[in-house]
Steps between C-alpha positions, in 0.01 A plus 500: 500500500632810400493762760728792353302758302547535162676824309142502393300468817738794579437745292114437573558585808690859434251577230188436750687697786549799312138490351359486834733762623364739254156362438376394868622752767375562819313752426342276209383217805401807757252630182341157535492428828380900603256558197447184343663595220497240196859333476404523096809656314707247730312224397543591117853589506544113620278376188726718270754304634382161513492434846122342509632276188802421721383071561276453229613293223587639159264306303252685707660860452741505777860539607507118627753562791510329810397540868836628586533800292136543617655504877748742406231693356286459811794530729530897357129572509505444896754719538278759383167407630403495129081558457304324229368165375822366455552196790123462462524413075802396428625252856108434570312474212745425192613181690172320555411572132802370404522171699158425476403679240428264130690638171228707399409650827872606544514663144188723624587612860847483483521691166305767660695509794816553282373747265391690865122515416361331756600467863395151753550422879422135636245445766633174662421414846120616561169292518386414150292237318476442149164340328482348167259675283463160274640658187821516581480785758523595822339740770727640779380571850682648778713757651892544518690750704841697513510491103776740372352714249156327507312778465721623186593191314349458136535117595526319817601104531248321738560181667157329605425155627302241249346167538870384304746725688656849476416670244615808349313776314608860304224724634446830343545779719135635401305183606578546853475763816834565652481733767854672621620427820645678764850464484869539655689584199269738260751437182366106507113531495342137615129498444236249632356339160146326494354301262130454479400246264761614249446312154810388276541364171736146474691664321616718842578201650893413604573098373251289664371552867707184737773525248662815572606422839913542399451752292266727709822407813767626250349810434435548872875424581584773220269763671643410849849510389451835305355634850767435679778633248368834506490494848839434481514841334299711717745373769776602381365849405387510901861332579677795274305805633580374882856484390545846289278692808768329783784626337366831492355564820730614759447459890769576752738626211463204313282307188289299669587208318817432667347446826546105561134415542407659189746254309421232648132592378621567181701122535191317552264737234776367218504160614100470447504694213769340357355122571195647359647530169668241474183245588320716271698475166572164584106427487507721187784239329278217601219604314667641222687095513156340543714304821334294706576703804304775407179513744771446786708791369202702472423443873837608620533822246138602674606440830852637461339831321252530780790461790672729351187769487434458849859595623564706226209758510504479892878601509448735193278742690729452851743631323354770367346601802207739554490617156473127350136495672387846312254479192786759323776263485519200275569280640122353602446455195762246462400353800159459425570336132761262714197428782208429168747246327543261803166495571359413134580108377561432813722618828850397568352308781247268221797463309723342752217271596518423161853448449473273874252293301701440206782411676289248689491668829 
């Protein structure tokens, strides 16, 4: 398994940091999170450059890279606290059409995706039954919360229970009622999406309901995994303005960071953040591999990413002091993108329950 990045996977990841430098500053995330301003010149500055084509396969109009230049590209949005549909369409959506999705279904969604004309989110883990129609169809009933851009998505990916198994249906945004909730980190909207007898073609359909069980975990994996890379980023932007505000402030003569407690707070914030990464991309690489450790690297990248959040943001506004708990710094913000991604496809403490059980303990 190769674990060096590429000359490639390089410059992807100076190109994205200088986009987002110019393209997403702070005062860009404080428009949306202070007047819920639309994130909508972002969003098609990325389609200009590809980035919602980024997984897709060529035949289908995309760039047909791999799920590690799409964690280097994730790795950079965090850093940012970058608004938009992009986790939602392209690490939620585009992977349960594509595992699960048949030839023709990909060709649709996917070359919509690419082209950046339509948008999708996945509503996964809620309480909903599917009902043959007897031509072929299938009625949905049920509700699903803490969907990222639910109430925004021109499609959204529903997993409901049948009489065969999971299955898994591409719901148009339209056919249900999403309402917004009430969240911690404004740039990620989650909304609470219903579905009251909603009525879809076969043809909406993902492979055959009880047959989709591996593909509809892959895609889940992928999502998890994509979570907890750009936490890794967000961490490291907390982790870097705690750093560049201790060697600056000066108490008894002297930066603050050279007091010994503050390194050895900075010690332990680089050894979580540092562990983070490195369970992260090595999840990434076993997805992009299609090895058979995956769901067990997935775990530990989610659990790793969330550690690291919890000691990271904690420290992070210690550091800072009083003016790390004011609305005028930034450094909530970070904070509160860090706090949203460990709670969403599951905590760090799921995930090590889940690694314990694949390990057999």
């Amino acid at each position: 398994m190769e674990l060096d990045f590429s000359e490639d996977q390089q410059e992807l990841r100076a190109t994205a940091r200088a986009f987002l430098e110019r393209e997403c500053p702070m005062t860009l995330v404080r428009s949306v999170v202070e007047k819920g301003a639309p994130a909508d010149d972002l969003w098609s500055h990325m389609i200009e450059l590809g980035w919602p084509a980024l997984t897709v396969p060529e035949e289908h109009g995309g760039l047909g890279l791999g799920f590690v230049e799409l964690a280097v590209l994730l790795e950079e949005l965090g850093r940012v606290v970058a608004p938009g549909p992009f986790l939602g369409t392209v690490t939620q959506f585009t992977p349960i059409v594509r595992h699960a999705g048949t030839p023709a279904q990909q060709a649709s969604l996917l070359a919509a995706v690419a082209a950046g004309d339509r948008t999708g989110s996945v509503a996964l883990n809620g309480d909903v039954t599917a009902t043959p129609t007897g031509d072929g169809g299938w009625t949905l009933s049920g509700r699903v919360r803490h969907v990222v851009d639910g109430d925004r998505s021109n499609e959204i990916a529903v997993a409901a229970t049948t009489d065969a198994g999971t299955g898994l249906f591409v719901v148009p945004g339209d056919a249900v009622t999403a309402t917004p909730e009430h969240v911690l980190d404004q740039t990620r909207p989650l909304a609470t999406v219903d579905l009251d007898g909603v009525r879809l073609d076969e043809e909406r359909t993902l492979g055959a309901p009880g047959a989709v069980d591996d593909a509809f975990a892959r895609a889940v994996d992928e999502a998890t995994a994509a979570l907890a890379i750009e936490m890794v980023g967000t961490c490291q932007a907390i982790f870097d303005i705690a750093l560049d505000y201790a060697k600056e402030r000066h108490q008894f003569g002297v930066p603050i960071g050279s007091f010994q407690a503050t390194k050895h707070k900075f010690a332990d914030m680089l050894v979580a953040l540092e562990r983070a990464r490195a369970t992260a991309y090595f999840a990434a690489a076993t997805i992009a591999e299609d090895d058979d450790r995956r769901p067990l690297a997935v775990a530990m990248a989610k659990a790793a990413a969330g550690d690291a959040q919890r000691r990271i943001a904690q420290e992070g506004i210690q550091i800072l002091g009083g003016i790390g708990y004011t609305w005028e710094h930034d450094m909530h913000l970070y904070v509160k993108r860090a706090k949203s991604g460990d709670a969403l496809f599951g905590t760090s403490f799921e995930h090590r329950a889940r690694v314990a059980q694949h390990l057999g303990l």
